[in-house]
VEXDREN-2710 file (C-alpha; in Angstrom, 1 decimal):
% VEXDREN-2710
k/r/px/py/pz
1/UNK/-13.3/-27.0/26.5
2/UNK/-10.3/-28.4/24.5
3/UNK/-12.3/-31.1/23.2
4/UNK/-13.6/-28.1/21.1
5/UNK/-10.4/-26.0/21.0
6/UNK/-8.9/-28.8/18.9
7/UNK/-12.2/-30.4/17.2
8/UNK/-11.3/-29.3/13.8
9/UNK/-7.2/-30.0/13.9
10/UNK/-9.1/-33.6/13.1
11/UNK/-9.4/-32.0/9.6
12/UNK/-5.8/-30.6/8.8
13/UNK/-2.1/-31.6/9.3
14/UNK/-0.1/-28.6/10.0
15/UNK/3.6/-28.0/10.2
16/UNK/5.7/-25.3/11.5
17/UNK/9.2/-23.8/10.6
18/UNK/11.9/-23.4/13.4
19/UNK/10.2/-20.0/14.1
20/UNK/6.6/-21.5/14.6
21/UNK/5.7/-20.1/10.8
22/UNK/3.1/-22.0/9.3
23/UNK/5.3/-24.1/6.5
24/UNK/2.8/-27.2/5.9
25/UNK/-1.2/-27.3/5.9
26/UNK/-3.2/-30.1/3.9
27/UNK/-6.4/-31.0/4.6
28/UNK/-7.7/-34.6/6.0
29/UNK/-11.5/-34.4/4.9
30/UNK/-13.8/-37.4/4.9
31/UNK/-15.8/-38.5/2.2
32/UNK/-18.8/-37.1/3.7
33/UNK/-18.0/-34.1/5.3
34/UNK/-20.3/-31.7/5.4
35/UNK/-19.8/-28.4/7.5
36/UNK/-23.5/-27.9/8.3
37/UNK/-23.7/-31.4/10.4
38/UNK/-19.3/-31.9/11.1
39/UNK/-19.0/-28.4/12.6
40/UNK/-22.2/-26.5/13.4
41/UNK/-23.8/-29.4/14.5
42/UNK/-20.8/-31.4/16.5
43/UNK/-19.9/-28.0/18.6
44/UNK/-23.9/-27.9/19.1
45/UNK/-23.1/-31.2/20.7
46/UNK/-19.7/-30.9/22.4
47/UNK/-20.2/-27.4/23.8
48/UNK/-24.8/-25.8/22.8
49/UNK/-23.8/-22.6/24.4
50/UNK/-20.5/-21.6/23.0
51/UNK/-21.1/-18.2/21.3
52/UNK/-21.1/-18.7/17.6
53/UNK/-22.8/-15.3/16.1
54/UNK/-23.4/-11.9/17.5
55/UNK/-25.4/-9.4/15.1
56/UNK/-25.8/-5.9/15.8
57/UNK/-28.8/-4.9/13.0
58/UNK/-29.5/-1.3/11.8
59/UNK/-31.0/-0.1/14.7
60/UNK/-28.3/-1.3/16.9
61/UNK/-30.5/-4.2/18.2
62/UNK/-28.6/-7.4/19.7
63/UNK/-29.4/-10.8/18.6
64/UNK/-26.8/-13.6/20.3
65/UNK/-26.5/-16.6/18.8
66/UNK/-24.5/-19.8/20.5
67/UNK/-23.8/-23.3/18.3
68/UNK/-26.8/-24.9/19.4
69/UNK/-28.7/-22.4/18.4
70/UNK/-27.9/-22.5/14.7
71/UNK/-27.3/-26.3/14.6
72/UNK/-31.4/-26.5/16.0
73/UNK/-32.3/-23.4/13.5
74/UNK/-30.3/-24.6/10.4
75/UNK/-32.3/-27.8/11.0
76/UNK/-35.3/-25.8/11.1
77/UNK/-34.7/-23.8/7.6
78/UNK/-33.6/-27.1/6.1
79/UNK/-36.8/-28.5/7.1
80/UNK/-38.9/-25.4/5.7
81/UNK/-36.7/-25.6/2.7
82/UNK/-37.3/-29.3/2.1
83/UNK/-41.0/-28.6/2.6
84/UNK/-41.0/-26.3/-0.6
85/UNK/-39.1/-28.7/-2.5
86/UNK/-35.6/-27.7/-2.5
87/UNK/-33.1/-31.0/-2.4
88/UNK/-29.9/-31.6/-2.8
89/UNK/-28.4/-29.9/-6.1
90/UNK/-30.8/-27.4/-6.1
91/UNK/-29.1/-23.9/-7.0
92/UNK/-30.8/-21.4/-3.8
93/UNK/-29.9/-17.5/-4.5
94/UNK/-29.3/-15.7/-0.9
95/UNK/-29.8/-11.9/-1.3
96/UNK/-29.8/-11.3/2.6
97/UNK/-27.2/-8.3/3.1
98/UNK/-26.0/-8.7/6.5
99/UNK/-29.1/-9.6/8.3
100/UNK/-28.4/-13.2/10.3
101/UNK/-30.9/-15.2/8.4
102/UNK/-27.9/-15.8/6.1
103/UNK/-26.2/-18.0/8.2
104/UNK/-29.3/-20.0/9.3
105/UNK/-30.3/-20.3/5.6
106/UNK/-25.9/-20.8/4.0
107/UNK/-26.0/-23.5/6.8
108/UNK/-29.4/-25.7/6.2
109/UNK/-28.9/-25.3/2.3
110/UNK/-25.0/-26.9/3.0
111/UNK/-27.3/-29.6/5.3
112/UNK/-29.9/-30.2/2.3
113/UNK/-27.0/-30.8/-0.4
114/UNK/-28.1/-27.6/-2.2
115/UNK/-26.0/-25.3/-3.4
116/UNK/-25.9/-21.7/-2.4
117/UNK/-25.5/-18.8/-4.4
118/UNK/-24.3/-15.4/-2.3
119/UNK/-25.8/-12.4/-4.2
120/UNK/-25.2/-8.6/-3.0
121/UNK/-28.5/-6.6/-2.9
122/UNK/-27.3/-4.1/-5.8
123/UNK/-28.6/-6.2/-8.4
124/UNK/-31.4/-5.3/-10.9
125/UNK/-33.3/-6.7/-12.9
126/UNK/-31.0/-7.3/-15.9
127/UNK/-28.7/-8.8/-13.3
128/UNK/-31.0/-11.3/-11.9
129/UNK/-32.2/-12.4/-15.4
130/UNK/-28.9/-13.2/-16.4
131/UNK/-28.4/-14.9/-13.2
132/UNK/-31.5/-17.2/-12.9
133/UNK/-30.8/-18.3/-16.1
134/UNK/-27.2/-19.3/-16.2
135/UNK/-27.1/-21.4/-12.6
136/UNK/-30.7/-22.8/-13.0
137/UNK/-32.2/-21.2/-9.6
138/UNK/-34.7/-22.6/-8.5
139/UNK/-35.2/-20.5/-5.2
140/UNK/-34.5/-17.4/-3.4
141/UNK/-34.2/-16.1/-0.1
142/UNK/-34.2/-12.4/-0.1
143/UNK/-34.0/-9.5/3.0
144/UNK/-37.2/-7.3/3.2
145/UNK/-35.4/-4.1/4.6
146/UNK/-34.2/-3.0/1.6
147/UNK/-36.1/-1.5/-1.3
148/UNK/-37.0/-2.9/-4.9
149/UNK/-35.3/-6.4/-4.3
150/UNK/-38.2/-8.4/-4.9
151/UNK/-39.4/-6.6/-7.4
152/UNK/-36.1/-6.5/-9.5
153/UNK/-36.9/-10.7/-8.6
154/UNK/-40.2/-10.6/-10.2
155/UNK/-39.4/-8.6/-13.3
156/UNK/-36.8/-11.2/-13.8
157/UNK/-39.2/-13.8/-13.5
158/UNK/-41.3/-12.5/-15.9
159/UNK/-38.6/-12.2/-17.9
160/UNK/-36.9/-15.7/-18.0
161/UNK/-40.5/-17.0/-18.2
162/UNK/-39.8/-19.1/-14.5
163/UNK/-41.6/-19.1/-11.3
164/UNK/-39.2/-19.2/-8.2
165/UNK/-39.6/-20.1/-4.9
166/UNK/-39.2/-16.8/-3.0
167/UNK/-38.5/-16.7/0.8
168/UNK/-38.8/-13.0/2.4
169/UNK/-36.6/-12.4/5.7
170/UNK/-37.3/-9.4/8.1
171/UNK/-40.4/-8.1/5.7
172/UNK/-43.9/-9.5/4.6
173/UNK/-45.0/-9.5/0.7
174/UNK/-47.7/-10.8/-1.2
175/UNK/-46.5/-13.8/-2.8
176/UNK/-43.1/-14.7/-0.9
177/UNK/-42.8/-17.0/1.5
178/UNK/-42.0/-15.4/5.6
179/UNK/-38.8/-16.9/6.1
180/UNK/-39.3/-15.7/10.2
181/UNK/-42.7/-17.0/10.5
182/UNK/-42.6/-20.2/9.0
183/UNK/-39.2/-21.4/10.2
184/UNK/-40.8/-21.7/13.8
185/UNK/-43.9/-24.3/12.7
186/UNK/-40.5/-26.4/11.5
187/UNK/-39.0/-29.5/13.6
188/UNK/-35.1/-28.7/15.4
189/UNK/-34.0/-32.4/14.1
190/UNK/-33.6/-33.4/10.7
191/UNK/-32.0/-36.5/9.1
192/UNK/-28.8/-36.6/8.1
193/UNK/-28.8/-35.6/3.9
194/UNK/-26.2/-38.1/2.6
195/UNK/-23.9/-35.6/0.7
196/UNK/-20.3/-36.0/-1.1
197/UNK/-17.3/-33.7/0.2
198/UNK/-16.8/-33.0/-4.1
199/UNK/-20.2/-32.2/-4.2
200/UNK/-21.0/-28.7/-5.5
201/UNK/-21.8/-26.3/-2.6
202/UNK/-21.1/-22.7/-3.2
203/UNK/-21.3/-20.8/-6.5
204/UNK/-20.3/-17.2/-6.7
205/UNK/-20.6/-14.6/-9.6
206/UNK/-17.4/-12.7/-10.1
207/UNK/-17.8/-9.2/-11.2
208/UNK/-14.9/-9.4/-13.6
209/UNK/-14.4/-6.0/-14.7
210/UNK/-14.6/-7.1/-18.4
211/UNK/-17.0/-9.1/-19.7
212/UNK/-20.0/-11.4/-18.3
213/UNK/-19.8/-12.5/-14.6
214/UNK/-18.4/-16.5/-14.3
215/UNK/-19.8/-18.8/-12.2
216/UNK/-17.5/-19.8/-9.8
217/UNK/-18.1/-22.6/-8.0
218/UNK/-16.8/-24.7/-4.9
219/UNK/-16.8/-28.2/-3.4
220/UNK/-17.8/-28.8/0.5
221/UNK/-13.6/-29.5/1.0
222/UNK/-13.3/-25.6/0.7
223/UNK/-14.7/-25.4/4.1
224/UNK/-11.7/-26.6/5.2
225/UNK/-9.7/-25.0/3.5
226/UNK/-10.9/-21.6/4.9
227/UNK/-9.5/-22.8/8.5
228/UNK/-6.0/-21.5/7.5
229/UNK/-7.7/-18.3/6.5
230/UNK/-9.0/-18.1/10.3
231/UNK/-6.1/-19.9/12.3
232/UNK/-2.9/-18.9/10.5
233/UNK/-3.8/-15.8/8.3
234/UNK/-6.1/-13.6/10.7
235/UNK/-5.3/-15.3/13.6
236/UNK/-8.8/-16.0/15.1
237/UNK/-9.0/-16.5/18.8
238/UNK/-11.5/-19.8/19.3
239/UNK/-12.2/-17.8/22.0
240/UNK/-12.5/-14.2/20.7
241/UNK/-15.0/-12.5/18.6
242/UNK/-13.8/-12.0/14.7
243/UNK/-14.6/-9.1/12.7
244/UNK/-14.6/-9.4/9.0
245/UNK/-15.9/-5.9/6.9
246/UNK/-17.7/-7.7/4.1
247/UNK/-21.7/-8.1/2.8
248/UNK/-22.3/-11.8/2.2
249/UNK/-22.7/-11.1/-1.0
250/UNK/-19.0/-11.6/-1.7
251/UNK/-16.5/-13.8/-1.4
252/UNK/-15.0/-11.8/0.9
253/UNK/-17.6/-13.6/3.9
254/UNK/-16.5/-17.0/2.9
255/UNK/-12.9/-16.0/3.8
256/UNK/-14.0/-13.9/7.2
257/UNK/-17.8/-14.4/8.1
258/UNK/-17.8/-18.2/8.3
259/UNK/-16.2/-21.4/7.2
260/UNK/-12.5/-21.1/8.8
261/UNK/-13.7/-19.0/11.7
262/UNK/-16.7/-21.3/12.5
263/UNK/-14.3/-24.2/11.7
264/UNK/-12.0/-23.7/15.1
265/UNK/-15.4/-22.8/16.9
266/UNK/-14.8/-18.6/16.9
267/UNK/-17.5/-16.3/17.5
268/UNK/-18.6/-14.3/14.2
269/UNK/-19.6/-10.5/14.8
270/UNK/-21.7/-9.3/12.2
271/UNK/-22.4/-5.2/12.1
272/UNK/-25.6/-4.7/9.6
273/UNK/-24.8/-1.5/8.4
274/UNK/-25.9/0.3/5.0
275/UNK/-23.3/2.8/4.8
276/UNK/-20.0/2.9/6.4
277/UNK/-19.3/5.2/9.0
278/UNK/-15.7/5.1/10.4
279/UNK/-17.1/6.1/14.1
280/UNK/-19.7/3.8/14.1
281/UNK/-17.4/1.1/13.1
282/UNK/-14.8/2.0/15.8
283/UNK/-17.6/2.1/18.3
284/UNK/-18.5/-0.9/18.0
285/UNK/-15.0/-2.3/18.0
286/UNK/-14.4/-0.9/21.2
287/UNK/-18.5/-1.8/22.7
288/UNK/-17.7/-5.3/21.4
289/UNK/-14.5/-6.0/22.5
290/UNK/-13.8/-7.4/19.4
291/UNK/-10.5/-9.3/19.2
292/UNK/-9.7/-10.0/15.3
293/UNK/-10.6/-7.4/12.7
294/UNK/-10.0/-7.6/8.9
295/UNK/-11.2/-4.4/6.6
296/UNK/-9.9/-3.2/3.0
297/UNK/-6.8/-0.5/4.2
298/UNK/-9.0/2.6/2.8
299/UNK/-11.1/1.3/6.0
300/UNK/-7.7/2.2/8.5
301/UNK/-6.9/5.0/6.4
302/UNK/-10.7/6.3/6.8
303/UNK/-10.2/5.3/11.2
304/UNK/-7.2/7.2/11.5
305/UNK/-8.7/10.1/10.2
306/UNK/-11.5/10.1/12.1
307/UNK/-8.9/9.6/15.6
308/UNK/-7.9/6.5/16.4
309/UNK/-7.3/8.0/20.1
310/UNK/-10.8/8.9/21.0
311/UNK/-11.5/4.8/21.3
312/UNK/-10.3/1.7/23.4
313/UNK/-9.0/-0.7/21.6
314/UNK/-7.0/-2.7/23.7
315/UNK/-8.8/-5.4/23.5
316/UNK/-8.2/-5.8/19.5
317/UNK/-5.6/-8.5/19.3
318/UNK/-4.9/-9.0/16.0
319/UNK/-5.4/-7.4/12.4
320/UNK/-5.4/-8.2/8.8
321/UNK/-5.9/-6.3/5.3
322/UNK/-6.6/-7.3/1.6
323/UNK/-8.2/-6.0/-1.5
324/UNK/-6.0/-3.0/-2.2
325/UNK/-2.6/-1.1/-2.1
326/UNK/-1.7/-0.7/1.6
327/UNK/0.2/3.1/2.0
328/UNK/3.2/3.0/4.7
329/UNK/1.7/5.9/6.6
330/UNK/-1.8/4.0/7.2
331/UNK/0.5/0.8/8.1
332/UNK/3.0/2.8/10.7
333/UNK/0.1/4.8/12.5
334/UNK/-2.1/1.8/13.0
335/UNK/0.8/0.5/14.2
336/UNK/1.3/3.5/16.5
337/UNK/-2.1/3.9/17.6
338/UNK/-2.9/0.4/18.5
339/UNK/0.7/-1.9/18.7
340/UNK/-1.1/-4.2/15.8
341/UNK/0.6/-4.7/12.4
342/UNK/-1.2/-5.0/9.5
343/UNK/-0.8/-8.3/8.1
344/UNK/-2.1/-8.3/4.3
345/UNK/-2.9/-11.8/1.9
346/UNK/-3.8/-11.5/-1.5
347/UNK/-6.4/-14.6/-3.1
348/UNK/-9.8/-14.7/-5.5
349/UNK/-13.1/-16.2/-5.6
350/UNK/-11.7/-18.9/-7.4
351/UNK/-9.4/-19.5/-4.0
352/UNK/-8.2/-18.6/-0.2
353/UNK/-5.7/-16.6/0.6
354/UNK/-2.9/-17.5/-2.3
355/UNK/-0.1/-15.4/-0.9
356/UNK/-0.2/-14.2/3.0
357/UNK/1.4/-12.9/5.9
358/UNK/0.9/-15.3/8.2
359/UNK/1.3/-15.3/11.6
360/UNK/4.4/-15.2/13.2
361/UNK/5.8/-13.7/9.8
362/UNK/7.5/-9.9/10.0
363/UNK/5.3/-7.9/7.3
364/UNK/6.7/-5.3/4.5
365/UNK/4.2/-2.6/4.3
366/UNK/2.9/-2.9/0.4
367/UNK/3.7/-6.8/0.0
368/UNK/1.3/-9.6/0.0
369/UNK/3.4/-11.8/1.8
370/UNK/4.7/-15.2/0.7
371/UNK/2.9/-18.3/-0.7
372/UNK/0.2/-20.1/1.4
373/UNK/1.6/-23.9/2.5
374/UNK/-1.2/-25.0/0.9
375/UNK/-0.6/-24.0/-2.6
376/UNK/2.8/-24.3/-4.9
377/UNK/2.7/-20.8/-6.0
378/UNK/5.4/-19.4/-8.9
379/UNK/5.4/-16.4/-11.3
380/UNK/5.8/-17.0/-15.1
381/UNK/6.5/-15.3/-17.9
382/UNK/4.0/-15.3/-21.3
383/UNK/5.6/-18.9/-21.8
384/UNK/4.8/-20.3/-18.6
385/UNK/8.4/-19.8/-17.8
386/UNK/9.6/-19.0/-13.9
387/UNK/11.0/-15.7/-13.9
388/UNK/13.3/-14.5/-11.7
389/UNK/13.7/-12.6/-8.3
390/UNK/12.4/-8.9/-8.9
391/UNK/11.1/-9.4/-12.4
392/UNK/7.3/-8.7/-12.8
393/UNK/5.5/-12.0/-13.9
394/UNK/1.7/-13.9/-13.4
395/UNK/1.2/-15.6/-10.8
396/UNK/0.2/-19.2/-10.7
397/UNK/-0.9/-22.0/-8.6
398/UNK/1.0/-25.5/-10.2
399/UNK/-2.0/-27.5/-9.1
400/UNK/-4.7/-29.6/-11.1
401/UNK/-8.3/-28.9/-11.2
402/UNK/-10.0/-29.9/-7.6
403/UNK/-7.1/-29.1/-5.5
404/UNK/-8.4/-28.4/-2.4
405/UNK/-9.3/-24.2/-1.9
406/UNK/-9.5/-24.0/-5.5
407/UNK/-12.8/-23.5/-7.1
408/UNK/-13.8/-26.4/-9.8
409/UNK/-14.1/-24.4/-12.7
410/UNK/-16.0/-21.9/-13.9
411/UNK/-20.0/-23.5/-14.5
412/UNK/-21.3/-24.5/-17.8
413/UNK/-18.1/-22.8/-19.2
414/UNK/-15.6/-25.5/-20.7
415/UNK/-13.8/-22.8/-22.4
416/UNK/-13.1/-20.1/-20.1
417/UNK/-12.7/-23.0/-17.5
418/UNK/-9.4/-24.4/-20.1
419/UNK/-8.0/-20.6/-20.8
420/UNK/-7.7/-20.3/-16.9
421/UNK/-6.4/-23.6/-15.7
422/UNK/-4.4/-26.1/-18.2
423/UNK/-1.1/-28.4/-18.3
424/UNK/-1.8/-28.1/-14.7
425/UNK/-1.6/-24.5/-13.4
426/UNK/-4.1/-22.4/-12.8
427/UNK/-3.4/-18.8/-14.4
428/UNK/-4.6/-16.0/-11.9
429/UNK/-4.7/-13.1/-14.5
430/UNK/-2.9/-11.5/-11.9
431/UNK/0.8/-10.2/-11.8
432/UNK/3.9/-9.3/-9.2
433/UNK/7.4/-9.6/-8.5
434/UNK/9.0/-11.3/-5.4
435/UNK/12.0/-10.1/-3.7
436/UNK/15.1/-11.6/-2.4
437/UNK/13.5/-12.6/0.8
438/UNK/10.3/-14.5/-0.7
439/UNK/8.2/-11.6/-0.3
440/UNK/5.4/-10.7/-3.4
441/UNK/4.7/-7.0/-4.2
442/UNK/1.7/-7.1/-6.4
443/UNK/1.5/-5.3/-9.9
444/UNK/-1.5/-5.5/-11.7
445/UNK/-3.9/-7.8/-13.5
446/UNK/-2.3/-8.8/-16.7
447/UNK/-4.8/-6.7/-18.6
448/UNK/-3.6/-3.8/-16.7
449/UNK/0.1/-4.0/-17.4
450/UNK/1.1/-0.7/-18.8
451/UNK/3.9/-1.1/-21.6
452/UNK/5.3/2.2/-21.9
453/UNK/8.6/2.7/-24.1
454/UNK/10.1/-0.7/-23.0
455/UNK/9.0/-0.5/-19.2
456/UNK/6.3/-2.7/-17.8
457/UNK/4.4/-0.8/-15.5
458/UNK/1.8/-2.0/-13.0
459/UNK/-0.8/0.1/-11.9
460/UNK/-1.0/-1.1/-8.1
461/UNK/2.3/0.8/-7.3
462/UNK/1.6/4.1/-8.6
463/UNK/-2.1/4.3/-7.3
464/UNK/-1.2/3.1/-4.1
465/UNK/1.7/6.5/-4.2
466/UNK/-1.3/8.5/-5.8
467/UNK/-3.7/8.1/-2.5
468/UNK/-1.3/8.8/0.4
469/UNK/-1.1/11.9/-1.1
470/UNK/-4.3/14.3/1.1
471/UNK/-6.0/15.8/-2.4
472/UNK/-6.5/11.7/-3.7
473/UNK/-9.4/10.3/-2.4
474/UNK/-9.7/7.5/-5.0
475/UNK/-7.8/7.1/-8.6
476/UNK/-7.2/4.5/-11.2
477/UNK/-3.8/4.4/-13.4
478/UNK/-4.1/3.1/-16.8
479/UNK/-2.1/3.1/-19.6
480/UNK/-3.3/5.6/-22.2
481/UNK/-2.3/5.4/-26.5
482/UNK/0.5/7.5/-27.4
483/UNK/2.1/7.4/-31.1
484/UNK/5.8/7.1/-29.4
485/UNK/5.5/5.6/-26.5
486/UNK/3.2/3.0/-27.4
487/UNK/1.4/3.9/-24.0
488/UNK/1.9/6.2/-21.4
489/UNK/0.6/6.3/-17.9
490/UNK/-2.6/8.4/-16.7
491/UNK/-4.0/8.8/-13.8
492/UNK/-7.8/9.3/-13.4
493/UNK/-8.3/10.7/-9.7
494/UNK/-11.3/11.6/-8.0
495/UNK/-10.3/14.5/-5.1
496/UNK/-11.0/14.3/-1.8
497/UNK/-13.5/17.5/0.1
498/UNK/-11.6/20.6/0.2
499/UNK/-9.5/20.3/-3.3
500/UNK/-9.9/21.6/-6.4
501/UNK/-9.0/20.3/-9.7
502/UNK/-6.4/22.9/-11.1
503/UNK/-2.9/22.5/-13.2
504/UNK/-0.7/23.4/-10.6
505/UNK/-2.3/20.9/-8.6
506/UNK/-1.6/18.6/-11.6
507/UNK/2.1/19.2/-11.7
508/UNK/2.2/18.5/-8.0
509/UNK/0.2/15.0/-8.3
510/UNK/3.4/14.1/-10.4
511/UNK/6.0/15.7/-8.7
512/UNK/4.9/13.6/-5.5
513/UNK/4.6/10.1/-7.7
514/UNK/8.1/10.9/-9.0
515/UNK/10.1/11.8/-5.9
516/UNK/8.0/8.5/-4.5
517/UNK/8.9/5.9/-6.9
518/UNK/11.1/5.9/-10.5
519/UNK/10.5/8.9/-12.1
520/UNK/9.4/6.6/-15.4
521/UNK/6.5/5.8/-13.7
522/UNK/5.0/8.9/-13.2
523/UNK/1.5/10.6/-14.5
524/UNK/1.7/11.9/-17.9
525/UNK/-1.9/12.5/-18.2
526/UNK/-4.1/13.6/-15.0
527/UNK/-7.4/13.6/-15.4
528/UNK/-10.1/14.7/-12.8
529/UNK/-13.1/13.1/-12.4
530/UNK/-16.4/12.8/-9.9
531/UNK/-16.8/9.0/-9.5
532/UNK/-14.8/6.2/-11.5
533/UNK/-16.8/3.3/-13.0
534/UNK/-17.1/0.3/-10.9
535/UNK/-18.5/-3.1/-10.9
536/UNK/-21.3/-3.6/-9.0
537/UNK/-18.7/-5.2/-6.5
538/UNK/-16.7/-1.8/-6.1
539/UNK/-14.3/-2.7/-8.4
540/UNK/-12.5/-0.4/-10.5
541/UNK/-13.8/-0.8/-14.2
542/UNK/-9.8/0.0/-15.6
543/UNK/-11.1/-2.0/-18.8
544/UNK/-13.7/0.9/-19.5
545/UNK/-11.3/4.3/-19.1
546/UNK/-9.1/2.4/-21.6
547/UNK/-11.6/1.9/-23.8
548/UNK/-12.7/5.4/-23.4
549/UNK/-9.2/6.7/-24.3
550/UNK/-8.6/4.4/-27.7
551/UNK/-11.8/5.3/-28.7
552/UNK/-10.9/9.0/-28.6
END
């Protein structure tokens, strides 16, 4: 049906280059939109059967889910919710892994006014605590196929002196609430909760690699916002089946698990998996028929490995990377295996995708892209100056606060809120250069800048030289004291099976980074090591081998 095919174009305004480049998107969003009743409930209405979510679960069962199904089961979970109290502006922790009840549950919390807080299934007790206390929760909704989850939950309980409301999903337990038995005694209708589109109705917790997680937190106009993601970024058939490698714990689902590809009425694929196995994941591609797909690039490096020619993927149409560097060699034989080029974006929590290449754009292999129409992106030096073409600087979004795909703030933080986002540009922490053509090559967080005898060095570059090389399975470049040099840059690599830490190897680590990129950027220090330290997100704790180095 067209009537659903163009549904959501009601929201946006789009414009197009002389190429048919995206070059204008703003966003047309009623007072009272809400995505739970304006798009999972209206393509219930225009079209109850359209496929909306397939999940494949651990044991490879199949559950099918179409628009009407949600719209009458997010009614249902609304109602059960309401029945326990939750209302509008209630802060609901969701600690559901992949399992589907997260999108029954993110969609009837939207419905209720309530806002929802996606939380990965690492967390401990220490984490929760902290958690409970600083957004107020007043409920959770947790999976009950993986261990120790609600007991981290009532530990933290105990601790912050609170008693939650605790749903259980796909598990029973004394004291929890069955989220699958009692959502069927609910009613598949439900009035209309009158809400605000500047309402609060997503909060995430950033595992900064420094410091405290913020609260970052959204409006129900970011919704909206995501439908570029989908349409222009990973170019989501409304049609096709979309394939985003992310737990809903992260932001990372917002961009490619919901809002824009639910948005144009696509069909979701969710694979519940614990661990990631490259052949599974390929399998299911091909089983599937899966037509967008959008991983991390260690993901395609990790498939083309494993032999990209063993599977049919013909009917992929389209895919997309972010999160890390992006090696030539993984681009060019993805490219050569499947005819697809991978199209990267770079963005945050605190946004959608900042810098992308959108369709209809020609990708560099390494660049981010060029600025998403909806944001007025530059690069600045430590004065808030522009900088010029091929100088490293931050980059910025010239916006004020509530500019729509930007978070709000950071919650119940004034301060951290003002450091990030004042005289009306919000300050990414992040840094790159942009080329002649437009295109940004990304360098490093600020904090991550190495400043080596006059140079400013960013990590990205070198690291993503570092693991193309066979011995690298993972490393993390830093800048390390020297009493000349100021700094100078070291490499901390975890090998990949097969290789042993040695000198000679060592001399040939740096031989490769300096025949690879300017010689000035190459590895004074290697160091070998069995795991780096990570957030509890994956990311690469930089921050902490520094420390460990001035504190030698």
């Amino acid at each position: 049906m067209e009537q659903v095919k163009n549904y959501y174009k009601r929201f946006v305004e789009e414009g197009f280059d002389e190429n048919g480049i995206l070059n204008k998107f703003s966003i047309n969003c009623p007072d009272n939109f809400n995505f739970g009743y304006d798009i999972i409930d209206k393509y219930g209405e225009l079209e109850p059967d359209r496929r909306a979510l397939i999940h494949v679960d651990l044991q490879e069962n199949v559950h099918r889910f179409s628009y009407g199904d949600l719209s009458k089961l997010s009614n249902q979970a609304a109602n059960l919710f309401a029945s326990y109290g939750i209302k509008k502006g209630d802060s609901v922790m969701l600690v559901l892994k992949r399992n589907y009840q997260f999108w029954i549950s993110m969609i009837a919390l939207i419905k209720l006014g309530a806002i929802g807080i996606p939380a990965t299934h690492l967390l401990t007790t220490h984490d929760f605590t902290y958690r409970f206390e600083r957004a107020d929760v007043k409920a959770v909704i947790c999976t009950g196929d993986h261990m120790d989850i609600e007991g981290y939950v009532e530990e933290a309980e105990k601790e912050n002196g609170i008693t939650l409301t605790k749903f259980i999903a796909n598990g029973q337990k004394d004291g929890w609430i069955s989220f699958d038995e009692e959502i069927k005694k609910m009613p598949e209708t439900m009035e209309r909760v009158p809400t605000d589109s500047k309402d609060l109705m997503l909060l995430y917790f950033t595992s900064g690699t420094t410091g405290y997680p913020k609260m970052v937190v959204h409006n129900h106009r970011y919704a909206l916002a995501h439908i570029q993601t989908a349409a222009h970024w990973q170019n989501v058939d409304p049609d096709g089946i979309h394939l985003t490698i992310s737990d809903t714990g992260w932001a990372k689902a917002a961009w490619g698990k919901m809002y824009g590809q639910m948005s144009i009425g696509s069909c979701i694929f969710v694979y519940d998996f614990d661990k990631f196995v490259p052949l599974d994941v390929l399998r299911i591609i091909e089983q599937f028929k899966v037509t967008s797909f959008c991983a991390p690039p260690t993901m395609y490096r990790f498939f083309i490995k494993e032999g990209l020619e063993n599977f049919d993927l013909t009917h992929l149409k389209y895919s997309c990377i972010a999160g890390e560097a992006l090696n030539p060699e993984v681009y060019n034989k993805w490219l050569q295996y499947t005819g697809l080029k991978l199209m990267e974006a770079f963005g945050q929590t605190e946004s959608t995708p900042i810098l992308a290449n959108l369709k209809g754009m020609e990708p560099k292999p390494g660049s981010m892209g060029k600025p998403s129409p909806l944001y007025n992106v530059d690069l600045v030096d430590d004065e808030d100056n522009s900088v010029p073409v091929g100088e490293v600087g931050e980059i910025v979004i010239r916006a004020e606060v509530g500019k729509d795909g930007l978070f709000l703030g950071y919650y119940k933080d004034e301060e951290i809120t003002s450091d990030a986002w004042h005289d009306g540009v919000y300050h990414t922490g992040d840094t790159a250069w942009k080329d002649e053509d437009g295109y940004y090559w990304y360098v490093g967080r600020n904090d991550d800048v190495i400043k080596a005898s006059g140079y400013r060095i960013g990590p990205f570059e070198i690291e993503s030289v570092l693991i193309a090389h066979p011995s690298v399975l993972e490393c993390a470049v830093t800048g390390a004291p020297h009493p000349v040099r100021g700094q100078v840059v070291k490499a901390t690599i975890v090998l990949a099976k097969g290789y042993t830490a040695s000198e000679e190897l060592k001399k040939e680590l740096q031989e490769y980074v300096k025949k690879n990129t300017a010689p000035y950027k190459y590895p004074r220090i290697v160091e070998f090591v069995d795991e780096l330290p990570k957030t509890v997100s994956g990311k690469i704790m930089r921050g902490k081998i520094r420390k460990q180095d001035n504190d030698q």
